[in-house]
C-alpha positions as CSV (number, residue, x, y, z in Angstrom):
1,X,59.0,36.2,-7.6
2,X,58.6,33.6,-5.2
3,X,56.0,34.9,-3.2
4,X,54.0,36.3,-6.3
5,X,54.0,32.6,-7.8
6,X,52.2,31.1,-4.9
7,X,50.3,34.5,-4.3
8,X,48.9,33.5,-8.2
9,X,48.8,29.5,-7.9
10,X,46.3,30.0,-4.7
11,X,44.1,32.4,-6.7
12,X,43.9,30.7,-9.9
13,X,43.2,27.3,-7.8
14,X,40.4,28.8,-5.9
15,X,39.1,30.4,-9.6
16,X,39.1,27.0,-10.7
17,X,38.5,25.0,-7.3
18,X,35.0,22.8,-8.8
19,X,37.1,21.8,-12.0
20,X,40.6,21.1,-10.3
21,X,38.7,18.8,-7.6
22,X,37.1,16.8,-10.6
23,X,40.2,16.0,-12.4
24,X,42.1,15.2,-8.6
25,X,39.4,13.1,-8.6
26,X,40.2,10.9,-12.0
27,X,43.9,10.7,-10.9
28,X,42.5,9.2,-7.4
29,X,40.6,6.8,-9.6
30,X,43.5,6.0,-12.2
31,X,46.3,5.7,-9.6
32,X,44.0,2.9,-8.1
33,X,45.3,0.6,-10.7
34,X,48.9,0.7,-9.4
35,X,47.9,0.1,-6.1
36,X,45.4,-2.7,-5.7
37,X,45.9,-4.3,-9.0
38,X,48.5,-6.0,-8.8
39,X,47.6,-7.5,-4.9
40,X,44.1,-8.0,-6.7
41,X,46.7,-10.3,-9.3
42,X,48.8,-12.0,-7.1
43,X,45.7,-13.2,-5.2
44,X,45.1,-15.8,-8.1
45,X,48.5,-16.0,-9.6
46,X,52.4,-15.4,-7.8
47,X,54.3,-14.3,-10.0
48,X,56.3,-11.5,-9.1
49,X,57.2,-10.2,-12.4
50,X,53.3,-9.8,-13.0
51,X,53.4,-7.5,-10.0
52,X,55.8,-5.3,-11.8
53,X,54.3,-5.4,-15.3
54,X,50.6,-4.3,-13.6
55,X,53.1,-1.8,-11.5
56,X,54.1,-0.4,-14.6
57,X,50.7,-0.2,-16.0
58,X,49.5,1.7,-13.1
59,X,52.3,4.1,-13.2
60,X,51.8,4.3,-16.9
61,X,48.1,5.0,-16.9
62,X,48.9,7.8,-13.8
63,X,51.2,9.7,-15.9
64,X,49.4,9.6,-19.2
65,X,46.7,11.2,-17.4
66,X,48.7,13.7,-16.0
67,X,50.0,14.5,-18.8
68,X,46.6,15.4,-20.4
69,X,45.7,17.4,-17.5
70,X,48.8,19.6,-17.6
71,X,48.0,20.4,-21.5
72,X,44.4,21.3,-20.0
73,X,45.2,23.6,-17.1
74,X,47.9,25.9,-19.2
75,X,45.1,28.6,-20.0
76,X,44.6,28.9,-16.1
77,X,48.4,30.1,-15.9
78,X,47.5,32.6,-18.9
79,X,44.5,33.9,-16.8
80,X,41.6,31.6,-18.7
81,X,39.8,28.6,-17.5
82,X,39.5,25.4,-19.8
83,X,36.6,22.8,-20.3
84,X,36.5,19.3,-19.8
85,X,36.2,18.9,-23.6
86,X,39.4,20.0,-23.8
87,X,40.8,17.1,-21.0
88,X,39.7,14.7,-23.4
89,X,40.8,15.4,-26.3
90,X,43.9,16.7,-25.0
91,X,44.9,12.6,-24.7
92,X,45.4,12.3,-27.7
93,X,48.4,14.9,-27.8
94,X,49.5,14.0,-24.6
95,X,49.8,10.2,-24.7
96,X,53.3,9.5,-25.5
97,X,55.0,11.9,-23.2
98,X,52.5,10.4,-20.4
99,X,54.2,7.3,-22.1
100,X,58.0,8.5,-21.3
101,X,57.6,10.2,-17.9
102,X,55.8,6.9,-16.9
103,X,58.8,4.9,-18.0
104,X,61.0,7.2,-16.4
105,X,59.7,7.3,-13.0
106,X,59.3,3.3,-13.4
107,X,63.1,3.4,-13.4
108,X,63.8,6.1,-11.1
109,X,61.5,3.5,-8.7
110,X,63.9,0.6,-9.4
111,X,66.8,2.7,-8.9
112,X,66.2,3.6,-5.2
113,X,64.9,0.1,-4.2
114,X,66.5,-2.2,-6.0
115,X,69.7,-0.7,-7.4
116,X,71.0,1.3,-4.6
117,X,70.2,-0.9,-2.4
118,X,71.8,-4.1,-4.4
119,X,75.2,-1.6,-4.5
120,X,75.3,-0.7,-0.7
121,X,75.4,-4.5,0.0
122,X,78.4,-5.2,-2.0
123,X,81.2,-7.0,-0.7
124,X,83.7,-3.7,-1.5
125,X,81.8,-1.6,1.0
126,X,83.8,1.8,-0.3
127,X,83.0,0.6,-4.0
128,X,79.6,0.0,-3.3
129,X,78.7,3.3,-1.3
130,X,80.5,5.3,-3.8
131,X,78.8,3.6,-6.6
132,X,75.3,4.0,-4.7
133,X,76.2,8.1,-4.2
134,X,76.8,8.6,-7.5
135,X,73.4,6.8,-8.5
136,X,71.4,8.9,-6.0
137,X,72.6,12.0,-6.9
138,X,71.8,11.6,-10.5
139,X,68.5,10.1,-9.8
140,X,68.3,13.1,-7.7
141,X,69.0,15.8,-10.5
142,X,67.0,13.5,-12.8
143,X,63.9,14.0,-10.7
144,X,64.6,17.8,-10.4
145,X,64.6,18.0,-14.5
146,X,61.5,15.8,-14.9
147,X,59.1,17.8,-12.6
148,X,59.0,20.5,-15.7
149,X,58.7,17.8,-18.1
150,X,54.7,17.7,-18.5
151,X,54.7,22.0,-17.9
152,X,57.2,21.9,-20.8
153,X,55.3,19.6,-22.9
154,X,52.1,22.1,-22.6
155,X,53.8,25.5,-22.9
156,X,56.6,25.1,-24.9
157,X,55.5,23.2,-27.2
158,X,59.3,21.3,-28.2
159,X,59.5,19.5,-31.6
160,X,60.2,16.5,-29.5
161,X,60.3,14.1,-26.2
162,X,64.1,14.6,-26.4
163,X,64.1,18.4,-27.1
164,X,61.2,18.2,-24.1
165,X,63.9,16.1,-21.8
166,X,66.6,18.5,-22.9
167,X,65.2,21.7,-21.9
168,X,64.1,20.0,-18.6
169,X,67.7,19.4,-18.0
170,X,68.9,23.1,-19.1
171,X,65.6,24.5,-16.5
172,X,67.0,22.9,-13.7
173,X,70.6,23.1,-14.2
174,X,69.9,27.3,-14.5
175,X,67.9,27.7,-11.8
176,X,68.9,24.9,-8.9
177,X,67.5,27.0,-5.9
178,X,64.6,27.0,-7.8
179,X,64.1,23.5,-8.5
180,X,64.7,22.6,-5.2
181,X,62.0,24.8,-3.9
182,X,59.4,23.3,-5.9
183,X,60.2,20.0,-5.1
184,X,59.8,20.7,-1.3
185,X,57.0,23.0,-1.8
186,X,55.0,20.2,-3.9
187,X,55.6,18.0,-1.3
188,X,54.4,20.0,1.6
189,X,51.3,20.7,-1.0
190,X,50.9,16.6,-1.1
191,X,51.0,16.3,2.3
192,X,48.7,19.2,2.7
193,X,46.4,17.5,0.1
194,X,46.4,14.5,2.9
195,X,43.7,16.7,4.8
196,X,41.3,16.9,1.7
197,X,41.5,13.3,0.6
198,X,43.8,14.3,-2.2
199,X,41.0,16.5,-4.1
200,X,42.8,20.0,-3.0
201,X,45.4,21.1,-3.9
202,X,46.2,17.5,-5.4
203,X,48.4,16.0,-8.3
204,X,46.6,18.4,-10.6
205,X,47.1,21.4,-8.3
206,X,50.9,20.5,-8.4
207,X,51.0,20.7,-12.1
208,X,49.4,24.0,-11.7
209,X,51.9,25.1,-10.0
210,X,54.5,23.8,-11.9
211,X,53.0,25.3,-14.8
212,X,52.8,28.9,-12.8
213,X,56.8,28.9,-11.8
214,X,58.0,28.3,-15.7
215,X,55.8,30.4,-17.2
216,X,56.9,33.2,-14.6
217,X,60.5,32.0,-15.5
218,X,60.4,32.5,-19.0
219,X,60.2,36.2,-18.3
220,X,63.7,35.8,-16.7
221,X,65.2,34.5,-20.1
222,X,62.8,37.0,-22.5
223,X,64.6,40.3,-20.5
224,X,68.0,38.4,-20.4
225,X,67.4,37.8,-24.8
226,X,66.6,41.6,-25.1
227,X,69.1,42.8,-22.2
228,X,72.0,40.2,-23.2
229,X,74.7,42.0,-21.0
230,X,73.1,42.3,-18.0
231,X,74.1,40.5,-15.0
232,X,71.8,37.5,-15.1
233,X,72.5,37.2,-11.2
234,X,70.2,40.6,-10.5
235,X,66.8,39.8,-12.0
236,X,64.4,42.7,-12.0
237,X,61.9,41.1,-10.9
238,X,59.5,43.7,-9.6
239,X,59.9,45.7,-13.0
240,X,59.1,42.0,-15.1
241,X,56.0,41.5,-12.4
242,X,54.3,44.8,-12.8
243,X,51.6,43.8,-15.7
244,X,51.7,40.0,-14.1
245,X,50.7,41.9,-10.5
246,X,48.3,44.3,-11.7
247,X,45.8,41.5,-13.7
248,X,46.1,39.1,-10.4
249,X,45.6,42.2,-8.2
250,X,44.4,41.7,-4.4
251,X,41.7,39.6,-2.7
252,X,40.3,40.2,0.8
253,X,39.3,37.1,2.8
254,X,35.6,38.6,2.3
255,X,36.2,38.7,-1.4
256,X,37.3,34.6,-1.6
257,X,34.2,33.8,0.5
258,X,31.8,36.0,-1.2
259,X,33.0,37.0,-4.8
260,X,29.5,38.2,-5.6
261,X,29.5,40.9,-2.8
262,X,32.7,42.8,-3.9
């Protein structure tokens, strides 16, 4: 499954490589408010919690906009393309759980420099590291739920930002290897993305990604509904991948290059 799901992401990014680039290119604009903002405040007034509330803006308006884009790129995932018509009006749906991953990841930020930090400098040096491990690791698993957050939003559709948070939770908890991988293979993306000024394969190409694993998943829990006693260890994941492989099908180096010519 693994190797199918990047085999896919890379084709339906190159599919969509003009469109992808543009909307890597508005997060690269948004997440300049975050940044220079508030050193562009502080430069006429010092006050630190300014800082933090333009911080939160900026993180705010980065998410948000994420948010929208992940609603925009589901049809690549169902083997369709999507026009920037539908990025903008997709803000208006996608606004408030922009809203709560925004606040989420504000606090995940205070909790690893202020928080843990503030604990591992108690006086009780036992009480304080123990306090600090327990903090990580949640913040940890918290960031493993919330990377599906947005790709649940889109395809899933819940009835709410709790349900949404909820079946986050439930994603990662059932499939931990999983989440892991993603997590590291986003990041080597990012850094990747370092190369190409952050226009490929970019935030937007993450969310991609993201929204390529789950929606591969869900076949997983559609064959476990309809074979309930099966052993949900043994997957059979080349039987669920044979439609998925044969509309993806092959690509020669010749053929990305050159589409026209095959």
């Amino acid at each position: 499954m693994i190797g199918f799901l990047i085999k896919k992401t890379f084709y339906d990014l190159w599919d969509n490589l003009f469109k992808i680039v543009l909307l890597n290119l508005g997060f690269f604009a948004c997440s300049a408010i975050p940044i220079f903002l508030p050193r562009l405040a502080t430069l006429f007034i010092q006050s630190a919690a300014l800082e933090i509330a333009l911080t939160a803006f900026g993180i705010l308006c980065c998410t948000v906009y994420l948010s929208a884009a992940a609603l925009t790129i589901k049809p690549v995932s169902d083997y369709s393309s999507f026009t920037f018509k539908e990025f903008l009006q997709s803000f208006k749906k996608a606004w408030p759980a922009g809203l709560v991953l925004g606040l989420i990841v504000f606090v995940i930020f205070l909790i690893m420099t202020v928080i843990i930090p503030f604990y591992l400098q108690m006086e009780s040096p036992v009480l304080g590291l123990a306090l600090a491990a327990i903090i990580f690791w949640t913040a940890v698993f918290a960031v493993l739920s919330i990377q599906y957050f947005f790709t649940v939003i889109a395809r899933l559709n819940p009835s709410g930002l709790v349900k949404a948070l909820k079946k986050c939770m439930l994603i990662a908890f059932d499939n931990t290897a999983l989440s892991f991988f993603l997590i590291l293979n986003n990041i080597i993306a990012l850094v990747v993305s370092v190369f190409f000024a952050f226009m490929f394969p970019g935030p937007v190409g993450v969310l991609l990604y993201l929204d390529e694993a789950l929606r591969l998943r869900l076949l997983k829990y559609d064959w476990l509904e309809a074979n309930p006693n099966e052993n949900r260890r043994k997957i059979p994941w080349d039987a669920l991948l044979i439609e998925e492989r044969e509309r993806t099908g092959t690509r020669t180096f010749r053929n990305f290059i050159f589409p026209w010519k095959e």
